[in-house]
Biopython code that builds the backbone (N, CA, C, O; Angstrom):
import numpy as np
from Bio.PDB.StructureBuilder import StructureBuilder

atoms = [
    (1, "UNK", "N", (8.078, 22.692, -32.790)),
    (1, "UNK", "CA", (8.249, 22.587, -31.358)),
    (1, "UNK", "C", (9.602, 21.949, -31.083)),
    (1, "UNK", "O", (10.252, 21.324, -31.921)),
    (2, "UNK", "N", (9.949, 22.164, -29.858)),
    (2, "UNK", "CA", (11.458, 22.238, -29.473)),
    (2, "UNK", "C", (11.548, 21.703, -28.214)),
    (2, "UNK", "O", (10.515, 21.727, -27.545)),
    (3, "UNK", "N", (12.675, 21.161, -27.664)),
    (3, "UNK", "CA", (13.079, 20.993, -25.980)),
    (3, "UNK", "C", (13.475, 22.046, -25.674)),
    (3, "UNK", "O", (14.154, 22.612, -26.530)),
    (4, "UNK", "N", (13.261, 22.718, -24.455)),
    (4, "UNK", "CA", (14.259, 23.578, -23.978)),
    (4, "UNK", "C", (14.184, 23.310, -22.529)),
    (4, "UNK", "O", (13.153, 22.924, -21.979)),
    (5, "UNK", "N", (15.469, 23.556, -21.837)),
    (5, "UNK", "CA", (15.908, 23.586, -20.478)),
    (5, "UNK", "C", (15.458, 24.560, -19.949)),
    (5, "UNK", "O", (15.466, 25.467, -20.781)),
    (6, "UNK", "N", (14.927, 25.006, -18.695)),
    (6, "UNK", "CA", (14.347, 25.710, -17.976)),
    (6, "UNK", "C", (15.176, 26.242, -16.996)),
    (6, "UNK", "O", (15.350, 25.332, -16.186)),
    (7, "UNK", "N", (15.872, 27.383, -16.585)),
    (7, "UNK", "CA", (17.017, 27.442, -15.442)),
    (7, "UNK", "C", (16.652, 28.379, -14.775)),
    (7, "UNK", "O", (16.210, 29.358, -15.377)),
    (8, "UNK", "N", (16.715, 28.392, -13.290)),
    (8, "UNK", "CA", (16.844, 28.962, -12.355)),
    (8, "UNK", "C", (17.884, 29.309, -11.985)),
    (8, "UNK", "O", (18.560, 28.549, -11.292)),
    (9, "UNK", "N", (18.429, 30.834, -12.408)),
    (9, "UNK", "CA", (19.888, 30.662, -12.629)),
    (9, "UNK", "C", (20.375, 30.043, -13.175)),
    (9, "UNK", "O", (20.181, 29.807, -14.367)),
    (10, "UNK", "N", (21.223, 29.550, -12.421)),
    (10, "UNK", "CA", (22.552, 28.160, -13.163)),
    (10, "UNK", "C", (21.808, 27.252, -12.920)),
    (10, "UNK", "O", (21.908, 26.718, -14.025)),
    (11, "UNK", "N", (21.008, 26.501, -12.290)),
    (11, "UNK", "CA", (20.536, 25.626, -12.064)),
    (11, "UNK", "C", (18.800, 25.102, -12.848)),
    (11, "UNK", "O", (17.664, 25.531, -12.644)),
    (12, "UNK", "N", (19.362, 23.959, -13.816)),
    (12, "UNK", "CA", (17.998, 23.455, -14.606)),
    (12, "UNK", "C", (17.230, 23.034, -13.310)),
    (12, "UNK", "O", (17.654, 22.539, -12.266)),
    (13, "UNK", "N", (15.930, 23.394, -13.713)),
    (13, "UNK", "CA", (14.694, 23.274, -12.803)),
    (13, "UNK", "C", (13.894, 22.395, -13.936)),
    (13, "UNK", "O", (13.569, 21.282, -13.521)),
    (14, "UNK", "N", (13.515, 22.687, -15.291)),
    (14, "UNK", "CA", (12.500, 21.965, -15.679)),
    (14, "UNK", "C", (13.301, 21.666, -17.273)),
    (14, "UNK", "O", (14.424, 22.020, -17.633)),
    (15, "UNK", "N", (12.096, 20.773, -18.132)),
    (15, "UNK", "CA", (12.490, 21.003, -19.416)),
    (15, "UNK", "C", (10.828, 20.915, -20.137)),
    (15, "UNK", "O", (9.882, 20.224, -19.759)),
    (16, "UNK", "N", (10.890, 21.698, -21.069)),
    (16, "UNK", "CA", (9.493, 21.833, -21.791)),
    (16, "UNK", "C", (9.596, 21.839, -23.358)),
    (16, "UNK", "O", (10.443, 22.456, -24.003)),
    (17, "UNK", "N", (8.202, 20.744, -24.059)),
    (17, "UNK", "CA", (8.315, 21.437, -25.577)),
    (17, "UNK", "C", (7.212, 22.071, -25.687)),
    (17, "UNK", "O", (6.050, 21.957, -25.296)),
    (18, "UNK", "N", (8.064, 23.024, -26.541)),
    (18, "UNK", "CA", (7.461, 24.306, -26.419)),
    (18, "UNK", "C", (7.940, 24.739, -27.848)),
    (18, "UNK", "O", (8.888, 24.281, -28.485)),
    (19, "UNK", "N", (7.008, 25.788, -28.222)),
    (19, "UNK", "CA", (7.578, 27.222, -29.046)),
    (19, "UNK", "C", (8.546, 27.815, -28.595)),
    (19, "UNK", "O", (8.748, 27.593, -27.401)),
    (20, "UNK", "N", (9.475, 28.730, -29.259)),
    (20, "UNK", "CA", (10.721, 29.735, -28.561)),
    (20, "UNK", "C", (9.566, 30.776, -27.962)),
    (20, "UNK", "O", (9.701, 31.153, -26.798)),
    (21, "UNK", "N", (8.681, 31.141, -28.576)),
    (21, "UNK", "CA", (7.990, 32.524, -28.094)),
    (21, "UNK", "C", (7.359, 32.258, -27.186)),
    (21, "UNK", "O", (7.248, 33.110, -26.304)),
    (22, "UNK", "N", (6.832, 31.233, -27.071)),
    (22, "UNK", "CA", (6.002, 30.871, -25.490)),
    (22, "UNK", "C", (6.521, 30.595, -24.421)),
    (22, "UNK", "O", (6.052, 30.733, -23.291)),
    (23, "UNK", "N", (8.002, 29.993, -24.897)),
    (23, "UNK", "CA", (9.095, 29.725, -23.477)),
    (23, "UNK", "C", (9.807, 31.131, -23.409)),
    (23, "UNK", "O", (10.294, 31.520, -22.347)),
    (24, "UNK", "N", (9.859, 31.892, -24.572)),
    (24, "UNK", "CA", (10.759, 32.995, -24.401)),
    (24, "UNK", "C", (10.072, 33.980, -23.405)),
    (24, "UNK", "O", (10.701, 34.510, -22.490)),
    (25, "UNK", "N", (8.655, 34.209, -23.651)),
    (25, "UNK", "CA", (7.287, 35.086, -22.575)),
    (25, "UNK", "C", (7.605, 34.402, -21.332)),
    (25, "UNK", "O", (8.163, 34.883, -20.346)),
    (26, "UNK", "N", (7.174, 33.209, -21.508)),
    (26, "UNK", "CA", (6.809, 32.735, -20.158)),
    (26, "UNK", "C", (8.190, 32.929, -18.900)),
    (26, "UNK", "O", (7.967, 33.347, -17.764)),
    (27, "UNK", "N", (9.555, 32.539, -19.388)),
    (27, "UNK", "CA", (10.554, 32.832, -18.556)),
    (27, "UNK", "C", (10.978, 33.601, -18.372)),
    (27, "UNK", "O", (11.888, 33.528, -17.546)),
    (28, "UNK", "N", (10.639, 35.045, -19.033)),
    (28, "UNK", "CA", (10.373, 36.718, -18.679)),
    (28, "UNK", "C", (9.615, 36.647, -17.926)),
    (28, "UNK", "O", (9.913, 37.076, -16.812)),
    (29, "UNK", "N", (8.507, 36.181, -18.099)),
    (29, "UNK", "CA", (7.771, 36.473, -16.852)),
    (29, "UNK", "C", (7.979, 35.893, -15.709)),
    (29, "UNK", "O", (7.700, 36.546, -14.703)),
    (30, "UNK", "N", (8.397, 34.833, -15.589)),
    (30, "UNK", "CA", (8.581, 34.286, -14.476)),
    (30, "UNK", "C", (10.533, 34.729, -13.719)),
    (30, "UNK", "O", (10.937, 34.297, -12.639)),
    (31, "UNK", "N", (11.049, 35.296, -14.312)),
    (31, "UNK", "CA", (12.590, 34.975, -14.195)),
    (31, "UNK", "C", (13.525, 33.909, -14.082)),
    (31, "UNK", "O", (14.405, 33.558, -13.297)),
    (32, "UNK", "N", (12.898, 33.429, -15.400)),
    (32, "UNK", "CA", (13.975, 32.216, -15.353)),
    (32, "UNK", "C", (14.289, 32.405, -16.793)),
    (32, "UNK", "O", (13.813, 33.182, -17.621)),
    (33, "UNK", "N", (15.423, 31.287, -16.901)),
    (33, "UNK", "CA", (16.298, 31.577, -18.639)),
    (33, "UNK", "C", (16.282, 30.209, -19.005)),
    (33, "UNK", "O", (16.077, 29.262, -18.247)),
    (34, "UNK", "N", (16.565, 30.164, -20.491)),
    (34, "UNK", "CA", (15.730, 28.871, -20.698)),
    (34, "UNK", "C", (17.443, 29.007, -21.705)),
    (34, "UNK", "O", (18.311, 29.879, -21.692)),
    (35, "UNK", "N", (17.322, 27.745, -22.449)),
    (35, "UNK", "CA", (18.555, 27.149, -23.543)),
    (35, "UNK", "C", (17.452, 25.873, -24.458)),
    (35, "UNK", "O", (16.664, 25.127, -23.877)),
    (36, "UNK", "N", (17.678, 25.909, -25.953)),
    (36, "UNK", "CA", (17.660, 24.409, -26.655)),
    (36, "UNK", "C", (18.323, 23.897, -26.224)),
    (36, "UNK", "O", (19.371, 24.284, -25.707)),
    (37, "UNK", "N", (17.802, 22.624, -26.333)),
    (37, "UNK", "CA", (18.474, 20.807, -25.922)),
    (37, "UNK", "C", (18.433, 20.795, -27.351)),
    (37, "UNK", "O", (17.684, 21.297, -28.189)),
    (38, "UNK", "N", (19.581, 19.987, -27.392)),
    (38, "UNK", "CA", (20.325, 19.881, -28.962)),
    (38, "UNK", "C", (19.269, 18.580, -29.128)),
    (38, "UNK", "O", (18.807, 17.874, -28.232)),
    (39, "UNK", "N", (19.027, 18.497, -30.698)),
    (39, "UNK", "CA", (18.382, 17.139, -31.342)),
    (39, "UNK", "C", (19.004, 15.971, -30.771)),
    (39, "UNK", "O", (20.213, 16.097, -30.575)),
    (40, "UNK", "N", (18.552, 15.002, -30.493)),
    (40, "UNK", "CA", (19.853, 13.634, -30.272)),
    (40, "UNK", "C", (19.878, 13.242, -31.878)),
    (40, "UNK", "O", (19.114, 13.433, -32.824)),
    (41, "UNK", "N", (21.407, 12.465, -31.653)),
    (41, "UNK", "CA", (21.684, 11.887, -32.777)),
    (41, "UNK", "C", (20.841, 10.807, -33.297)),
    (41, "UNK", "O", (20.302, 10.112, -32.436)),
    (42, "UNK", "N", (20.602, 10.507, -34.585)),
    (42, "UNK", "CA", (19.528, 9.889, -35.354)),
    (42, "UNK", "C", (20.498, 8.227, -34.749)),
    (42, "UNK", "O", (21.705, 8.028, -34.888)),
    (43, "UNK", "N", (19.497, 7.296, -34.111)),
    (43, "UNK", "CA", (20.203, 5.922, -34.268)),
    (43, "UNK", "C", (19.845, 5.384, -35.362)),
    (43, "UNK", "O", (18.787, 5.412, -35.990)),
    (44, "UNK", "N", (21.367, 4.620, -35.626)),
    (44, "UNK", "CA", (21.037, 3.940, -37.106)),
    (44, "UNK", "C", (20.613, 2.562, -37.087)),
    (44, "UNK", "O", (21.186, 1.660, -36.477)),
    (45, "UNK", "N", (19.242, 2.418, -38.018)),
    (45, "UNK", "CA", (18.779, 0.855, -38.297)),
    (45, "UNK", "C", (19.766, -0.286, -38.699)),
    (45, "UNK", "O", (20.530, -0.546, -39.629)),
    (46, "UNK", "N", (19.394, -0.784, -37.621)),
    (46, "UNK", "CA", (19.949, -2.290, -38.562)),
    (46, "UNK", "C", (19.103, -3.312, -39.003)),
    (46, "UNK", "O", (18.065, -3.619, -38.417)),
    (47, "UNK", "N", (19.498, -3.824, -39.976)),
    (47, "UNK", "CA", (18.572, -4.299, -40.740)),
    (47, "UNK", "C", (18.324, -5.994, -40.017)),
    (47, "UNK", "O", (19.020, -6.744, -39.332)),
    (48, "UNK", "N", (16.867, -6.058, -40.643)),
    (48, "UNK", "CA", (16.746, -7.062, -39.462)),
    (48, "UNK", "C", (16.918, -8.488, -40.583)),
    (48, "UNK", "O", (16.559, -8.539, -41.760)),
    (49, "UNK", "N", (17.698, -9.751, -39.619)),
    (49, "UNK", "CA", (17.700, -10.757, -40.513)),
    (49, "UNK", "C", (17.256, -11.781, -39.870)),
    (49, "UNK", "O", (17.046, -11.814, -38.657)),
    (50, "UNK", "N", (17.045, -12.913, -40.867)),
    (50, "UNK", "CA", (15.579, -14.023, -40.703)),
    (50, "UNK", "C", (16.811, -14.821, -40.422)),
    (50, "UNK", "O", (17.966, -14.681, -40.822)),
    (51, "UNK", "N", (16.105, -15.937, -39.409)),
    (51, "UNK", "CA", (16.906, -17.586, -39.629)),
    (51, "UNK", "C", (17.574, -17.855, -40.824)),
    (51, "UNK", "O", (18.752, -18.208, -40.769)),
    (52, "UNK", "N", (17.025, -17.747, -41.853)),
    (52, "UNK", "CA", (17.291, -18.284, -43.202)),
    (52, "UNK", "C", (18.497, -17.677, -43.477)),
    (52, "UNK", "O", (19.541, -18.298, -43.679)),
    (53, "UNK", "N", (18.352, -16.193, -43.494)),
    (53, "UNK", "CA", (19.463, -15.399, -43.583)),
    (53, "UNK", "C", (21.044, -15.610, -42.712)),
    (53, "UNK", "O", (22.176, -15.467, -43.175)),
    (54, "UNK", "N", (20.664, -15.963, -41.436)),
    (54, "UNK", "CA", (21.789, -16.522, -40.774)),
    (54, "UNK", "C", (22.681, -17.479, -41.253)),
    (54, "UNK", "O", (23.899, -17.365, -41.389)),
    (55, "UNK", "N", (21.823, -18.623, -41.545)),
    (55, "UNK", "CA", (21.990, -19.715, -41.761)),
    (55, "UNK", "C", (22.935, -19.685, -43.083)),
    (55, "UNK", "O", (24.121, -20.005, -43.002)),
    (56, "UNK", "N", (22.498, -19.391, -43.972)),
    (56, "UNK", "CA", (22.699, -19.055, -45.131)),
    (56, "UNK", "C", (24.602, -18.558, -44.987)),
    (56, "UNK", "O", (25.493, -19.122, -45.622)),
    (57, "UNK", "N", (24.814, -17.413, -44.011)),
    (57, "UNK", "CA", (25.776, -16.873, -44.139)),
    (57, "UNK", "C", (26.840, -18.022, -43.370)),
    (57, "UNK", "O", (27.972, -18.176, -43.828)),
    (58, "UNK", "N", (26.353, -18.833, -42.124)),
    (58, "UNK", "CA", (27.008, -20.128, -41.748)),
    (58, "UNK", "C", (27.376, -20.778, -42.596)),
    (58, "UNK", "O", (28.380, -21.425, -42.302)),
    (59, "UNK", "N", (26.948, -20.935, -43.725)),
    (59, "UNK", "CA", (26.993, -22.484, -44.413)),
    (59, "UNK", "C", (27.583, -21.832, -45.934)),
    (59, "UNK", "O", (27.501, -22.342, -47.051)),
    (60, "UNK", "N", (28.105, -20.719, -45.588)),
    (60, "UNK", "CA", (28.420, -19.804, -46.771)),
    (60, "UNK", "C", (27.716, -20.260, -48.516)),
    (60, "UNK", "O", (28.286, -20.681, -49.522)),
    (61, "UNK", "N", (26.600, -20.009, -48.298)),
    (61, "UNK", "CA", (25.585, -20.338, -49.109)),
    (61, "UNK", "C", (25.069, -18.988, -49.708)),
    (61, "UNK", "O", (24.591, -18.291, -48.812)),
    (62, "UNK", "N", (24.998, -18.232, -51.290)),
    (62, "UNK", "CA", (24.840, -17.246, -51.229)),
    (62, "UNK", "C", (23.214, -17.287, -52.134)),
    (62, "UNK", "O", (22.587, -16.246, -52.325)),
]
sb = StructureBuilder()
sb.init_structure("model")
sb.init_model(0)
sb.init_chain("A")
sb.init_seg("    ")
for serial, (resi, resn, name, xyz) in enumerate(atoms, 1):
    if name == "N":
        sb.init_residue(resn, " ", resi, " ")
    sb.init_atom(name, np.array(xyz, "f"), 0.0, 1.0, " ", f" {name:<3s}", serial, name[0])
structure = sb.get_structure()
């Protein structure tokens, strides 16, 4: 399953996840044209650190 934009014409009206084949039917039938919404970019973890860990790097303590 996927995002896709929903357009009325030029103009987005909706967004749905969906199958391609069920958005591809359904906006034939209805006359509207649809597009994928690109993946968003993955955010990257940061790693999580304790008091100790802080501290540690203050007091340049390894």
């Amino acid at each position: 399953m996927s995002i896709y934009k929903i357009f009325d014409q030029s103009e987005e009206i909706n967004r749905i996840i969906a199958d391609e084949s069920f958005v591809a039917e359904w906006c034939s039938e209805n006359g509207y044209t649809y597009d994928l919404e690109p993946e968003p970019e993955p955010v990257p973890q940061v790693p999580a650190y304790t008091a100790d860990d802080l501290l540690s790097v203050l007091l340049g303590v390894d």
